[in-house]
mmCIF file of the N, C-alpha and C atoms, coordinates in Angstrom:
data_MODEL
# 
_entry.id   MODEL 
# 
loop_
_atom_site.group_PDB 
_atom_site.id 
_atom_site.type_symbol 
_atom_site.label_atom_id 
_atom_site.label_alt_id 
_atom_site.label_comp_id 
_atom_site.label_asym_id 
_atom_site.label_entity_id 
_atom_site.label_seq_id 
_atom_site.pdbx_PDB_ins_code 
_atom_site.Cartn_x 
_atom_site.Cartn_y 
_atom_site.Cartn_z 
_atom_site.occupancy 
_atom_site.B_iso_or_equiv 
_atom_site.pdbx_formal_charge 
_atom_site.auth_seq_id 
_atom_site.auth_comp_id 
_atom_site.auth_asym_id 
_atom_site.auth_atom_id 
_atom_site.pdbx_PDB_model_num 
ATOM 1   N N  . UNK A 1 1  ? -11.579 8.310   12.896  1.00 0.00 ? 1  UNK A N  1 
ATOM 2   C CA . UNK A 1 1  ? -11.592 6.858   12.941  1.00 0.00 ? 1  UNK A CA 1 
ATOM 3   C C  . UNK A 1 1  ? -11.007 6.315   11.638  1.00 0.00 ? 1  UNK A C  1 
ATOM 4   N N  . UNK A 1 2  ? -10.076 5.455   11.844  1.00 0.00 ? 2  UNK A N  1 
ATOM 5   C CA . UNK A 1 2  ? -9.086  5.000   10.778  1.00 0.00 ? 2  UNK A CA 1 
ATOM 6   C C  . UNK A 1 2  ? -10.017 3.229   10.368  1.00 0.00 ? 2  UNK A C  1 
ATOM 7   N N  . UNK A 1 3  ? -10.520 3.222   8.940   1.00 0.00 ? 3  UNK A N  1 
ATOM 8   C CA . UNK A 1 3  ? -11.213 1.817   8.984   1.00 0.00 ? 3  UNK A CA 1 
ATOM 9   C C  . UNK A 1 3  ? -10.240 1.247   7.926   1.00 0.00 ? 3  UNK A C  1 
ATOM 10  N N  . UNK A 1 4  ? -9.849  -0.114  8.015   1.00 0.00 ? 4  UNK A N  1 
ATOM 11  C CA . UNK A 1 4  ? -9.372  -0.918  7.465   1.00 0.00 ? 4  UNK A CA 1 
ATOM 12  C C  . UNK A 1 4  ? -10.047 -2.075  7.015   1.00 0.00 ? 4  UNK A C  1 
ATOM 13  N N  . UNK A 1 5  ? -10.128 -2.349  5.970   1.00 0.00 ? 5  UNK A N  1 
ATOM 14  C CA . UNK A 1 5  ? -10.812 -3.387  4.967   1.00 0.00 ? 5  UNK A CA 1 
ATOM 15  C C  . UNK A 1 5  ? -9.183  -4.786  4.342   1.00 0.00 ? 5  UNK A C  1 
ATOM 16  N N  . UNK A 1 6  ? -9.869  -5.363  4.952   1.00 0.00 ? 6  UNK A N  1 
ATOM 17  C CA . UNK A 1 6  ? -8.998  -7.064  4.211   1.00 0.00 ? 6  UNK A CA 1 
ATOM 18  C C  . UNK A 1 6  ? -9.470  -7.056  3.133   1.00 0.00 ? 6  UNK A C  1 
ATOM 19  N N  . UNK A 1 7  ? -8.593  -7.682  2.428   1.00 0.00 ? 7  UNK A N  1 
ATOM 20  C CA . UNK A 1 7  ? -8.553  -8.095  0.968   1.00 0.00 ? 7  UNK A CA 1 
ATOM 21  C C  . UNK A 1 7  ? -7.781  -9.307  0.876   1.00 0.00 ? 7  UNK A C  1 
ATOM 22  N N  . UNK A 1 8  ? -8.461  -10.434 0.365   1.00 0.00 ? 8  UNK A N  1 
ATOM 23  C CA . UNK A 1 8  ? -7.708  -11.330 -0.121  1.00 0.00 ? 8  UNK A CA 1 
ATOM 24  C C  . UNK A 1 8  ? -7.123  -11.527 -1.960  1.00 0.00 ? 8  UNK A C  1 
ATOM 25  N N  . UNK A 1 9  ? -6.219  -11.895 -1.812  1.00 0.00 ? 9  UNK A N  1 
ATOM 26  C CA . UNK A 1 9  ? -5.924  -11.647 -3.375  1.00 0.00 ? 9  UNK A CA 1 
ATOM 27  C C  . UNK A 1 9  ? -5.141  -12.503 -3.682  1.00 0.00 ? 9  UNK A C  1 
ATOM 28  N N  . UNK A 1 10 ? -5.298  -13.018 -4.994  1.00 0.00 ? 10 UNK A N  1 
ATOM 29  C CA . UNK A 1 10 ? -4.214  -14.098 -5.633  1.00 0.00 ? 10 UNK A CA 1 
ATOM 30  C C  . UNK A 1 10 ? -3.690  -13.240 -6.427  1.00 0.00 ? 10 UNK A C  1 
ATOM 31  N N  . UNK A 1 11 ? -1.543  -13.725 -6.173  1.00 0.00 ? 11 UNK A N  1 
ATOM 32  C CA . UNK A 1 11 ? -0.911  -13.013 -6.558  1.00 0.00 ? 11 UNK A CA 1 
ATOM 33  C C  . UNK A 1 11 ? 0.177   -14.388 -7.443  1.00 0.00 ? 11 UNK A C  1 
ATOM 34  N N  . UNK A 1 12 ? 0.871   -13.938 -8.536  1.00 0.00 ? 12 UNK A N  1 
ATOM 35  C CA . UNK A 1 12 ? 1.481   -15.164 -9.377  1.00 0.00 ? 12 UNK A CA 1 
ATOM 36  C C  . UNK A 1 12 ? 2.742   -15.264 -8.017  1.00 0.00 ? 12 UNK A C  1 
ATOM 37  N N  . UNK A 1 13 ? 3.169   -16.753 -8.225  1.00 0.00 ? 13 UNK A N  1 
ATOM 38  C CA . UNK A 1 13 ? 4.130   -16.979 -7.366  1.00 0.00 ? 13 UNK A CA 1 
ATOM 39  C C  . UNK A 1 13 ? 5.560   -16.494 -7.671  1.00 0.00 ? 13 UNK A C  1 
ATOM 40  N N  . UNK A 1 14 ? 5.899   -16.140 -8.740  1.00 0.00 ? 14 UNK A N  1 
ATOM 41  C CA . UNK A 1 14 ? 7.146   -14.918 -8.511  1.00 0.00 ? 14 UNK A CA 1 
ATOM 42  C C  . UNK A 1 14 ? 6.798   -13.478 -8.405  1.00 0.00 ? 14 UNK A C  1 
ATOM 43  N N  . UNK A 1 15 ? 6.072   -13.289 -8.298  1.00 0.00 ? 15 UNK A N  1 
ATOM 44  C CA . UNK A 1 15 ? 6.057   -12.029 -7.603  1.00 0.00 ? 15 UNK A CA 1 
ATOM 45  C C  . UNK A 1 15 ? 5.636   -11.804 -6.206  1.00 0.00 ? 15 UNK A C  1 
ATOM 46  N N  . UNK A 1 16 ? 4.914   -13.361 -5.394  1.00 0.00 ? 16 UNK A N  1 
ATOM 47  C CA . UNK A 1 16 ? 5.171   -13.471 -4.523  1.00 0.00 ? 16 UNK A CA 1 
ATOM 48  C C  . UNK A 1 16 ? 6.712   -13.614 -3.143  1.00 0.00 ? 16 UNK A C  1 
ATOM 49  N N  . UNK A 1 17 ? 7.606   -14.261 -4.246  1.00 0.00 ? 17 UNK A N  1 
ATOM 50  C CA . UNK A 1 17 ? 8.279   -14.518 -4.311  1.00 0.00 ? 17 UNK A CA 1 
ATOM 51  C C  . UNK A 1 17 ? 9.947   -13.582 -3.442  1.00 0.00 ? 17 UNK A C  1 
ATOM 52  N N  . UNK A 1 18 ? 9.380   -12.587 -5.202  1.00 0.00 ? 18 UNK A N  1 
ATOM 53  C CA . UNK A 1 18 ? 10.116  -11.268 -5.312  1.00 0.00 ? 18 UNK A CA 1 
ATOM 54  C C  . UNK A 1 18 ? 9.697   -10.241 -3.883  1.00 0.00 ? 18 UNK A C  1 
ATOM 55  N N  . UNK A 1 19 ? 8.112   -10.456 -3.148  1.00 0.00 ? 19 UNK A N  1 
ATOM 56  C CA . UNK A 1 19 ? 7.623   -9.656  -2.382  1.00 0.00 ? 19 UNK A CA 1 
ATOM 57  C C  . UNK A 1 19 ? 8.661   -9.843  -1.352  1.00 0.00 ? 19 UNK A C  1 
ATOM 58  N N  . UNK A 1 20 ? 7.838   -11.495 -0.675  1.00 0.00 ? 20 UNK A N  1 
ATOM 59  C CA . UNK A 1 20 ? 9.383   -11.917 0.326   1.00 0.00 ? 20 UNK A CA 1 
ATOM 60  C C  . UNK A 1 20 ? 10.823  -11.712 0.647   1.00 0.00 ? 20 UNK A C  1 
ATOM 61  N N  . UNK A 1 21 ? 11.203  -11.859 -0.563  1.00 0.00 ? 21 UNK A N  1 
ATOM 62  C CA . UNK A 1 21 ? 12.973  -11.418 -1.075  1.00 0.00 ? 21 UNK A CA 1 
ATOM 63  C C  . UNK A 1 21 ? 12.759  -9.690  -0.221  1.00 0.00 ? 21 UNK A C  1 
ATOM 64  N N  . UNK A 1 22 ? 11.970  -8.887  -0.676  1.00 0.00 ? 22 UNK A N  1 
ATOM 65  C CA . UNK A 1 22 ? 11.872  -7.801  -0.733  1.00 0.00 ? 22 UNK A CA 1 
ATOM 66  C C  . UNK A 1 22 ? 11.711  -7.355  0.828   1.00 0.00 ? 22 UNK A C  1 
ATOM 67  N N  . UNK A 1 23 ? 10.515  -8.029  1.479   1.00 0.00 ? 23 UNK A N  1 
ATOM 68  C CA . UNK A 1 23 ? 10.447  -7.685  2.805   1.00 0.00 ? 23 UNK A CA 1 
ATOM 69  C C  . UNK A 1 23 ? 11.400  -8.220  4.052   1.00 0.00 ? 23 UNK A C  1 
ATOM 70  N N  . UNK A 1 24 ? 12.372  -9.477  3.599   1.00 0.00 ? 24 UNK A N  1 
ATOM 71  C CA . UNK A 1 24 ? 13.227  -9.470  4.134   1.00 0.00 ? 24 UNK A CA 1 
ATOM 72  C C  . UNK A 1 24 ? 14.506  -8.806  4.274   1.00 0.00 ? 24 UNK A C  1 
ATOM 73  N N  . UNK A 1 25 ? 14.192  -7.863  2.981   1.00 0.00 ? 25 UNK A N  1 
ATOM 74  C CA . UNK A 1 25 ? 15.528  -7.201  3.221   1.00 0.00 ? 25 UNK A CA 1 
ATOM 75  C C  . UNK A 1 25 ? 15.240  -5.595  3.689   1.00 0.00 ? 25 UNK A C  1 
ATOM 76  N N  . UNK A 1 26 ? 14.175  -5.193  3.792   1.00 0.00 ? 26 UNK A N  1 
ATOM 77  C CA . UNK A 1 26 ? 13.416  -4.151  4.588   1.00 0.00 ? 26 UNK A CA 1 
ATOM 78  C C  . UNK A 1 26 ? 12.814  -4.143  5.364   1.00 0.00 ? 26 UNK A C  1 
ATOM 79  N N  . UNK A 1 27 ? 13.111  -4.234  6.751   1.00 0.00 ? 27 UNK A N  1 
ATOM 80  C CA . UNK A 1 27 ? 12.431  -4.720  7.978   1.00 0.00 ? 27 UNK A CA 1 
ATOM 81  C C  . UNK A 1 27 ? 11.376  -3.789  8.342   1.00 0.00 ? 27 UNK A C  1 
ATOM 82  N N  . UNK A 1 28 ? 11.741  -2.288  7.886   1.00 0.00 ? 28 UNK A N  1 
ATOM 83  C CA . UNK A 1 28 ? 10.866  -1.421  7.630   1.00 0.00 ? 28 UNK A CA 1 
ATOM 84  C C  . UNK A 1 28 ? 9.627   -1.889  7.254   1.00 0.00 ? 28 UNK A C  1 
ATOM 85  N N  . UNK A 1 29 ? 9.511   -2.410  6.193   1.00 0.00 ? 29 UNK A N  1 
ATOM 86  C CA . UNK A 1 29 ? 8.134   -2.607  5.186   1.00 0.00 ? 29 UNK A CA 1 
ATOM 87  C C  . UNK A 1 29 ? 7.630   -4.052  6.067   1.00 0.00 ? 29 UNK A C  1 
ATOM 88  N N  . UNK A 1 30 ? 6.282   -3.793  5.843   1.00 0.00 ? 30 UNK A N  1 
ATOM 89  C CA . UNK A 1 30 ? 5.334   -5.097  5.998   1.00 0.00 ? 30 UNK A CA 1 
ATOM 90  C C  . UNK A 1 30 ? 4.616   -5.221  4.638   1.00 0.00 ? 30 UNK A C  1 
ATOM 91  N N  . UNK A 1 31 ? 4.118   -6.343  4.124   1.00 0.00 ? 31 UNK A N  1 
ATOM 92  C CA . UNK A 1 31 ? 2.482   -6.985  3.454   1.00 0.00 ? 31 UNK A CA 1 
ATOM 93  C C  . UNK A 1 31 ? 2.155   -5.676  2.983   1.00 0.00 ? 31 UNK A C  1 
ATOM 94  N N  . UNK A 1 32 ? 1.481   -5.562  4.387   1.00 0.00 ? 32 UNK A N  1 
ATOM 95  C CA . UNK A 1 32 ? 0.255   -4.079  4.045   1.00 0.00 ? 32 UNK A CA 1 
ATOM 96  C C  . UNK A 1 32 ? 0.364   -3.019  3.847   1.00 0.00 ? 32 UNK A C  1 
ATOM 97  N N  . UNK A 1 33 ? 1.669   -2.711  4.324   1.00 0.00 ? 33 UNK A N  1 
ATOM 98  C CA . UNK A 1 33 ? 2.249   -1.411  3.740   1.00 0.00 ? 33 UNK A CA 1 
ATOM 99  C C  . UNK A 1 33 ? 2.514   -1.560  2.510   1.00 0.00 ? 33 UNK A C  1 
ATOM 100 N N  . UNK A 1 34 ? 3.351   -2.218  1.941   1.00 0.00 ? 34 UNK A N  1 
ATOM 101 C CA . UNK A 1 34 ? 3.256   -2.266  0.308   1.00 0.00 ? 34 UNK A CA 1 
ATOM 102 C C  . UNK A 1 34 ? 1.900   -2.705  -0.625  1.00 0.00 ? 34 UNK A C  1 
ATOM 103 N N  . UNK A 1 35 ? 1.085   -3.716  -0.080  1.00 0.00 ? 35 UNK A N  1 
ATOM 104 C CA . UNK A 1 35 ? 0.000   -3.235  -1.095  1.00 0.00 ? 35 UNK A CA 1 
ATOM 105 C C  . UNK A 1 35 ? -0.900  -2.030  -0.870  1.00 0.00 ? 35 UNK A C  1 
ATOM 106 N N  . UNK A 1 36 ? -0.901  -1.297  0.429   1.00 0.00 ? 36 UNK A N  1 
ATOM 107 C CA . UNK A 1 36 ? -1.670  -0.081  0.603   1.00 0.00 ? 36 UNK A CA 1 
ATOM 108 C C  . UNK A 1 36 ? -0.796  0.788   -0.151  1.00 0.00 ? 36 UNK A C  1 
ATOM 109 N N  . UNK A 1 37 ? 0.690   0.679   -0.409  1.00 0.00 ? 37 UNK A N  1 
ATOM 110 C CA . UNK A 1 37 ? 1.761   1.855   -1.214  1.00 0.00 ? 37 UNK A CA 1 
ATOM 111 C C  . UNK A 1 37 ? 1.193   1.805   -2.813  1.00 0.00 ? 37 UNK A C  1 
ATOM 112 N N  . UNK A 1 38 ? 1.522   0.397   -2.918  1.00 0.00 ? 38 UNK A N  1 
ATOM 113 C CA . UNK A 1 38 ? 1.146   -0.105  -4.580  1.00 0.00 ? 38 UNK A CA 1 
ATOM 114 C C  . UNK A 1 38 ? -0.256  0.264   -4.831  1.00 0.00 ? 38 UNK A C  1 
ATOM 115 N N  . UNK A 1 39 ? -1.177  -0.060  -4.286  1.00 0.00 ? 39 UNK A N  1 
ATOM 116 C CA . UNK A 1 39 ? -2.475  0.044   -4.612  1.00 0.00 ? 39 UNK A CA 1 
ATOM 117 C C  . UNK A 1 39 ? -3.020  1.514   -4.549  1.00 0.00 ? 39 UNK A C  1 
ATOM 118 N N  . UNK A 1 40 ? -2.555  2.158   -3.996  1.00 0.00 ? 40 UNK A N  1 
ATOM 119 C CA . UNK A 1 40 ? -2.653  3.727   -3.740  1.00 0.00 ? 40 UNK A CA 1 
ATOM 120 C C  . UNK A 1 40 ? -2.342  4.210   -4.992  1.00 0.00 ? 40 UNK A C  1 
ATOM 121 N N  . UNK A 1 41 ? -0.547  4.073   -5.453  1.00 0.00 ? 41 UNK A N  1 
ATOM 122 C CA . UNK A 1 41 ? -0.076  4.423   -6.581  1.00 0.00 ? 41 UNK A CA 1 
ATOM 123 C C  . UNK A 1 41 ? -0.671  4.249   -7.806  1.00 0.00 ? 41 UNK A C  1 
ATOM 124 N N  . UNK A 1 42 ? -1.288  3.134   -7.747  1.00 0.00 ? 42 UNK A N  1 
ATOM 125 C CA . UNK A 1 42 ? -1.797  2.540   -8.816  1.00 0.00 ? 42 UNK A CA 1 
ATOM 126 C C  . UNK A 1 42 ? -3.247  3.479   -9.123  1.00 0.00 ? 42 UNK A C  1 
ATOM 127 N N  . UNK A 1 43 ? -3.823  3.576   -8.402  1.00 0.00 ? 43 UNK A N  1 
ATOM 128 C CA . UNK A 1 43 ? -5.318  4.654   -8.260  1.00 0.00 ? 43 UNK A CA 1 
ATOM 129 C C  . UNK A 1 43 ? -4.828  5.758   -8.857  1.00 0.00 ? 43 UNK A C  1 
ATOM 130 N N  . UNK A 1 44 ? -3.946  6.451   -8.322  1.00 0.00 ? 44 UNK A N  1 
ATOM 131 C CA . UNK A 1 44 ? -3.522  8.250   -8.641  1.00 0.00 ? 44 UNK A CA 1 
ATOM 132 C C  . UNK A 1 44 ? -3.426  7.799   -10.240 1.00 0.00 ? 44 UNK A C  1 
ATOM 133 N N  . UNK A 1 45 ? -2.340  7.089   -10.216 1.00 0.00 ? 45 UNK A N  1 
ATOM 134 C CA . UNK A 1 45 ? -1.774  6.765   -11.869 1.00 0.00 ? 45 UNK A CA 1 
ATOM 135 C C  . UNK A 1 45 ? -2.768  6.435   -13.337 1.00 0.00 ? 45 UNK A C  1 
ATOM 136 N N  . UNK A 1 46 ? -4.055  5.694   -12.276 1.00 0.00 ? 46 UNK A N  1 
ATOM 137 C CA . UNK A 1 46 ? -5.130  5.477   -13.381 1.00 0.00 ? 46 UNK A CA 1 
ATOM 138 C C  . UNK A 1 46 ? -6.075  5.496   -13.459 1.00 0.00 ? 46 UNK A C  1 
ATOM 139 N N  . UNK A 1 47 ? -6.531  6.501   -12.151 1.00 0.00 ? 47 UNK A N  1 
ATOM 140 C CA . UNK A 1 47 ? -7.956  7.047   -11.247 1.00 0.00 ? 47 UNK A CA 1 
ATOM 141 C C  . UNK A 1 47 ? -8.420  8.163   -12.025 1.00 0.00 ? 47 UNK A C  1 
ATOM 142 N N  . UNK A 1 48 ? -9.419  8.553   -10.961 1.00 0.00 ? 48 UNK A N  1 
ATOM 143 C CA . UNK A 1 48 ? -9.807  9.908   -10.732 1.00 0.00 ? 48 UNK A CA 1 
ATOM 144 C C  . UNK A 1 48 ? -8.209  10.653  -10.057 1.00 0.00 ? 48 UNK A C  1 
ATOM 145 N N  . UNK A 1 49 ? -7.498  10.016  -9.392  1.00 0.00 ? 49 UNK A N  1 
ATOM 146 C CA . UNK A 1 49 ? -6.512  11.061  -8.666  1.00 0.00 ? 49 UNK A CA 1 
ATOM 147 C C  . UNK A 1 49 ? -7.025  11.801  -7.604  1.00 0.00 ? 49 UNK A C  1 
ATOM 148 N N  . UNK A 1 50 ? -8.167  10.956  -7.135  1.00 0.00 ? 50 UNK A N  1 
ATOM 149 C CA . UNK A 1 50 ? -8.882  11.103  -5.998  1.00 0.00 ? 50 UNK A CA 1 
ATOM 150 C C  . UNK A 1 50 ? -7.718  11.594  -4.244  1.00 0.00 ? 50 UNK A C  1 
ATOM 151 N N  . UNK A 1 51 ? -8.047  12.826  -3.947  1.00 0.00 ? 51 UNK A N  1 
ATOM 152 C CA . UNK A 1 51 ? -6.948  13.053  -2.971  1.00 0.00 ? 51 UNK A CA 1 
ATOM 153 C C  . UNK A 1 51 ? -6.691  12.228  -1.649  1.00 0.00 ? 51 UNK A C  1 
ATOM 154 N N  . UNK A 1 52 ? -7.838  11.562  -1.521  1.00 0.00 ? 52 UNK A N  1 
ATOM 155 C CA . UNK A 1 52 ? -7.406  10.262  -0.332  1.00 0.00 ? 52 UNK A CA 1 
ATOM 156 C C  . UNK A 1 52 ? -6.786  9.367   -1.042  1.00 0.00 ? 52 UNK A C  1 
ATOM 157 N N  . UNK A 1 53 ? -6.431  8.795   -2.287  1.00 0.00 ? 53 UNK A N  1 
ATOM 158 C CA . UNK A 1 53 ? -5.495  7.712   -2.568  1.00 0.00 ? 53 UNK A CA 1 
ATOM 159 C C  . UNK A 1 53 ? -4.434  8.814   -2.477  1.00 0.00 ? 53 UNK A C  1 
ATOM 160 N N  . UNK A 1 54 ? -4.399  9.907   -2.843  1.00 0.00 ? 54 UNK A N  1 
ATOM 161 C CA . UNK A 1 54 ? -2.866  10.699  -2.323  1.00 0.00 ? 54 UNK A CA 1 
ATOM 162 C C  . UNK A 1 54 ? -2.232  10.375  -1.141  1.00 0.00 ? 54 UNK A C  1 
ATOM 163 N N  . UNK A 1 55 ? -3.027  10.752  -0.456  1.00 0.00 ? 55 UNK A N  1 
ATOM 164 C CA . UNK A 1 55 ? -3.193  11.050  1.009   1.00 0.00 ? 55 UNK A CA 1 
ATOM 165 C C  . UNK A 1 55 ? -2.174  9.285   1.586   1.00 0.00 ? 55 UNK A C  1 
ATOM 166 N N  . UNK A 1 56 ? -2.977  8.344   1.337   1.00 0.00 ? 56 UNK A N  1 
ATOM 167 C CA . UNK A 1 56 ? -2.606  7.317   1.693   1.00 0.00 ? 56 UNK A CA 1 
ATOM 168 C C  . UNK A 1 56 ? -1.881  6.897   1.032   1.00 0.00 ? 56 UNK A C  1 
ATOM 169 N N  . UNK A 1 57 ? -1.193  6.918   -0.234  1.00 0.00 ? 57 UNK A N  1 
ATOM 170 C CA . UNK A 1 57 ? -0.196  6.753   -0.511  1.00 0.00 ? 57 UNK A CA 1 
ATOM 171 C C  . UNK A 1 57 ? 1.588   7.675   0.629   1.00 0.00 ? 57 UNK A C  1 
ATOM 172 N N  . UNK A 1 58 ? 0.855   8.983   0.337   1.00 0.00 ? 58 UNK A N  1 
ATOM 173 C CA . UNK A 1 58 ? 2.337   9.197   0.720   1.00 0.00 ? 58 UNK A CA 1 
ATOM 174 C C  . UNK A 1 58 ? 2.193   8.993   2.028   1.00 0.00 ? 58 UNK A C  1 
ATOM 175 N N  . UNK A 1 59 ? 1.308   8.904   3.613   1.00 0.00 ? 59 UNK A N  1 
ATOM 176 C CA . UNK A 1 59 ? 1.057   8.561   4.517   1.00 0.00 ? 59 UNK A CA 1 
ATOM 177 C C  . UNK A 1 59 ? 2.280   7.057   4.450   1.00 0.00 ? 59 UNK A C  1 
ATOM 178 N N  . UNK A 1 60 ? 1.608   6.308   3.464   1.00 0.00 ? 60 UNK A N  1 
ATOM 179 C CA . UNK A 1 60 ? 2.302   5.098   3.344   1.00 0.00 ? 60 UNK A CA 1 
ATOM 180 C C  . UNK A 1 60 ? 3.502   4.979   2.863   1.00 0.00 ? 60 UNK A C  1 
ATOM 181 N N  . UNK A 1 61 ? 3.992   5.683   2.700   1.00 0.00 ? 61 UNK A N  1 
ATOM 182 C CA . UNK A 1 61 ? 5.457   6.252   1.614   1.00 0.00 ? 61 UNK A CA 1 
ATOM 183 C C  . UNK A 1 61 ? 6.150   6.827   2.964   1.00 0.00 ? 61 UNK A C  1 
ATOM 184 N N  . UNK A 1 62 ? 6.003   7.339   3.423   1.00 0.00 ? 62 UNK A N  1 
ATOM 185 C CA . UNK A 1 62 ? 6.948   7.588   4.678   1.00 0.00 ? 62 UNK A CA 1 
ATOM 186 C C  . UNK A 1 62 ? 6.471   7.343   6.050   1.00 0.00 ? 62 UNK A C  1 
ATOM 187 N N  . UNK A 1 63 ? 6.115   5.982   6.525   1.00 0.00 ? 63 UNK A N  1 
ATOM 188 C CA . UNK A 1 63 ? 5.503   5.307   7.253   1.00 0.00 ? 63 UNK A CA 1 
ATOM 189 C C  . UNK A 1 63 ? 4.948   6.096   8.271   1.00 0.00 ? 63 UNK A C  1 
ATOM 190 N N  . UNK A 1 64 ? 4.115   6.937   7.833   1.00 0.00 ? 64 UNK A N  1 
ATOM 191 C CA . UNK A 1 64 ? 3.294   7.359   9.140   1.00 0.00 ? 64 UNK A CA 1 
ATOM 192 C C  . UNK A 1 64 ? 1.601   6.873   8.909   1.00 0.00 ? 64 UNK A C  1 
ATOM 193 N N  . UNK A 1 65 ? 1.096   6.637   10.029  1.00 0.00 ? 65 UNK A N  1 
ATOM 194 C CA . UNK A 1 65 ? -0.311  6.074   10.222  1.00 0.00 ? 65 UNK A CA 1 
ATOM 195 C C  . UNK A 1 65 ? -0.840  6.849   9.548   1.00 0.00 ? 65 UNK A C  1 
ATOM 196 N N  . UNK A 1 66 ? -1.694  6.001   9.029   1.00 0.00 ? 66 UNK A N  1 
ATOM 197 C CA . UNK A 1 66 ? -2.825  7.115   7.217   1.00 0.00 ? 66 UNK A CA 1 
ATOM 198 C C  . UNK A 1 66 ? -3.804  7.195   8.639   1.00 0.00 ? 66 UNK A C  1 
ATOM 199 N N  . UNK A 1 67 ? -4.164  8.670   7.804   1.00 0.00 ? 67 UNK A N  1 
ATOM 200 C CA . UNK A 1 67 ? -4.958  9.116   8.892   1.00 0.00 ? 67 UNK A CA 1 
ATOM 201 C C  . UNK A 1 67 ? -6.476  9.470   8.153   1.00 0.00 ? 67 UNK A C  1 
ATOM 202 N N  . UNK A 1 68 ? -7.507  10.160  8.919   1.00 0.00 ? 68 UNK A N  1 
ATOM 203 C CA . UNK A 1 68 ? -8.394  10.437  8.141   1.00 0.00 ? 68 UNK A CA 1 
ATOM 204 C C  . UNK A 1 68 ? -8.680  11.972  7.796   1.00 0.00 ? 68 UNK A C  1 
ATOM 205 N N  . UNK A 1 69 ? -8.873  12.365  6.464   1.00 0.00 ? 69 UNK A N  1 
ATOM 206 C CA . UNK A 1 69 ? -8.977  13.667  6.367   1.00 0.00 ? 69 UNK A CA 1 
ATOM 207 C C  . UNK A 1 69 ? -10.065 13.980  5.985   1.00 0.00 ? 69 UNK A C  1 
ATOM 208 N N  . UNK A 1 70 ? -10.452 15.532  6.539   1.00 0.00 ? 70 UNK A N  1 
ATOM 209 C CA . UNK A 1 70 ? -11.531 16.058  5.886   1.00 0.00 ? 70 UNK A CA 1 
ATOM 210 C C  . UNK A 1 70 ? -10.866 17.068  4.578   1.00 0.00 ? 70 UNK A C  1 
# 
């Protein structure tokens, strides 16, 4: 079972900005895929390096459905 949690978040308006610019020119990418990419990255980089932010990072890095692991 795959659970997903909302998050609301205030983000400065150019980098909102820059997001838009960004997802229009990658039809690929959505919202949630990049803050689940970013926010993942961001964990490994200054975590524990906990292997489910792995996991869901690269899940999210080459768009396949994050799955759940034991």
């Amino acid at each position: 079972m795959i659970a997903n949690v909302s998050i609301l978040a205030e983000i400065p308006e150019e980098l909102h900005e820059t997001l838009q610019g960004y997802l229009e020119s990658h039809p690929d990418w959505d919202q949630d895929r990049v803050f689940a990419a970013s926010l993942s990255l961001f964990l490994m980089q200054n975590g524990d390096c906990d292997r489910r932010a792995a996991r869901v990072y690269l899940d999210t890095l080459f768009n396949r459905s994050v799955r759940s692991n034991a």
